[in-house]
C-alpha positions in Angstrom: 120.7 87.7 119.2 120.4 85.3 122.2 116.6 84.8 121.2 114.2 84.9 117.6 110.9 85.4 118.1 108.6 84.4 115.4 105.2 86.5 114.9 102.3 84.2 112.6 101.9 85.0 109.3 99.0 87.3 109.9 100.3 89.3 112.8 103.4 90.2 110.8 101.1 91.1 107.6 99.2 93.3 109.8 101.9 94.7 111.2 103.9 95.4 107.9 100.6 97.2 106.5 100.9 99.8 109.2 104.6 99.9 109.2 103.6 100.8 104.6 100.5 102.7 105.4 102.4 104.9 107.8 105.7 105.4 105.7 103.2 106.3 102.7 102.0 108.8 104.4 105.2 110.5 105.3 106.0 110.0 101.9 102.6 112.0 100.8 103.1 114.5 102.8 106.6 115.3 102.0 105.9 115.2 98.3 102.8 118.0 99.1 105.2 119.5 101.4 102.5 119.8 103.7 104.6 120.9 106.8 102.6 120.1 110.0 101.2 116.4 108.8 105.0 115.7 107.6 106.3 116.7 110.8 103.7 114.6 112.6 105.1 111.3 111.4 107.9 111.8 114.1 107.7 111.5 117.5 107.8 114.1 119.4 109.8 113.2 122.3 112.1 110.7 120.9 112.9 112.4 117.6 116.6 113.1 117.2 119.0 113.5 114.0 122.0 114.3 114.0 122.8 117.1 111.8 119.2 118.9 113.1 119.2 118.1 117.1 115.9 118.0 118.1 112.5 117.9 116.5 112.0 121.8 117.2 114.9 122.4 115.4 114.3 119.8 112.4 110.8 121.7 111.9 112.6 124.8 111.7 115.0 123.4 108.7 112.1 121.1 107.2 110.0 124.7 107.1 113.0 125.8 104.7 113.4 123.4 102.5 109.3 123.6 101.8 109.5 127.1 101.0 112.0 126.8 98.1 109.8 126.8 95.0 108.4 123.6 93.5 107.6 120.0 94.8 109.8 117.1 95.3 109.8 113.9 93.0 110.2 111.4 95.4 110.3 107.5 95.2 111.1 104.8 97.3 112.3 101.2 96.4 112.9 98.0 97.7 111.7 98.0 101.2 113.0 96.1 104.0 111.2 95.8 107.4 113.2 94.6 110.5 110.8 94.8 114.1 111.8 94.3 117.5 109.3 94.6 119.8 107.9 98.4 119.4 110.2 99.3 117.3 111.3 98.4 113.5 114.0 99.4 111.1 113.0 100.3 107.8 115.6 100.2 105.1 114.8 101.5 101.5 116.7 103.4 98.6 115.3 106.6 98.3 115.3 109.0 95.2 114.8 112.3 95.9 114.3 115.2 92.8 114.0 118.7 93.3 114.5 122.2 90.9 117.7 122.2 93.2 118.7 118.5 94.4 119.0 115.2 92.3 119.8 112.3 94.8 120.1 108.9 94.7 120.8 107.4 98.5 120.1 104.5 101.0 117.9 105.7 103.6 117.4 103.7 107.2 114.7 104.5 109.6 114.1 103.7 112.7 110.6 104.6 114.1 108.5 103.2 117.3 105.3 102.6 118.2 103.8 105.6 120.5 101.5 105.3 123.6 98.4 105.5 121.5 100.5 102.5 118.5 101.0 104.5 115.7 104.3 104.6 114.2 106.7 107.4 114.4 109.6 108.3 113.3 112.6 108.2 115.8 116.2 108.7 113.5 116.9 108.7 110.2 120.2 107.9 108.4 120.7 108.9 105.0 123.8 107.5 102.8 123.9 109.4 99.2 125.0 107.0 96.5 126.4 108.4 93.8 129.1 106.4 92.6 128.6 105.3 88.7 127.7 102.0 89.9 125.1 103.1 92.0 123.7 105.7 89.8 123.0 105.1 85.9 120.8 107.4 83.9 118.7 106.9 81.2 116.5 109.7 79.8 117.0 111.5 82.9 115.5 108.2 84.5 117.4 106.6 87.2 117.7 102.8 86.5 119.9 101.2 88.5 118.3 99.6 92.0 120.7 100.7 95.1 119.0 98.6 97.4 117.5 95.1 96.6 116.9 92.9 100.3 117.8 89.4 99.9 115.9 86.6 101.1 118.2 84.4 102.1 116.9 83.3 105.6 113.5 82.3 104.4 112.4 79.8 102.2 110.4 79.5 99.2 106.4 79.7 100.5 106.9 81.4 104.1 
């Protein structure tokens, strides 16, 4: 990194409410598995995973996995936010429960800010975790973090 630039306190609270408001969303509509206001969370043009290819294709598979019987349980902990410019890694661990799935991973996101400045998704990496000292249950109740962001660069206060 040849240069740091520093945003003020308020522009970077701003900009993390939008970054959490947006990601909430996702996560809302995934959980409802509402299929057209989940897919609308990535971008269109830029979208790309890949195991899926483009976001035609990822539609096609999301649509799948939404008709299978049942809602997801889905959490998310320990946030991270990176941002460059119009564009920001998101780091999290993610817990994902179904009547068929039961994982425990480390997702990162990268999304970017659109023509209009909402947020969309552009790739997604997922990492399943489940080595025993990643995953620990208890009552059927993961309890073990996977993901905790350390502040080490900032001091107390900023």
């Amino acid at each position: 990194v040849e240069q740091v630039q520093y945003l003020k306190k308020e522009s970077w609270l701003k900009q993390k409410a939008e970054i959490q408001k947006m990601l909430e969303s996702w996560l809302d509509s995934w959980r409802e598995e509402k299929l057209n206001e989940y897919i609308s969370h990535y971008s269109p043009n830029l979208f790309y995973s890949p195991n899926k290819g483009r976001i035609k294709n990822y539609k096609i598979y999301k649509k799948a996995v939404f008709s299978s019987p049942g809602r997801p349980d889905i959490s998310l902990k320990n946030l991270s936010i990176f941002t460059q410019g119009d564009y920001a890694q998101l780091t999290f661990g993610q817990y994902y429960k179904s009547n068929k799935i039961n994982d425990v991973g480390k997702k990162v996101m990268f999304i970017g800010q659109d023509s209009k400045y909402q947020w969309k998704i552009v790739s997604e990496r997922w990492q399943r975790l489940s080595s025993p000292s990643f995953v620990h249950k208890n009552n059927n109740k993961i309890s073990t973090e996977i993901f905790r962001p350390t502040m080490r660069f900032f001091s107390p206060g900023e």
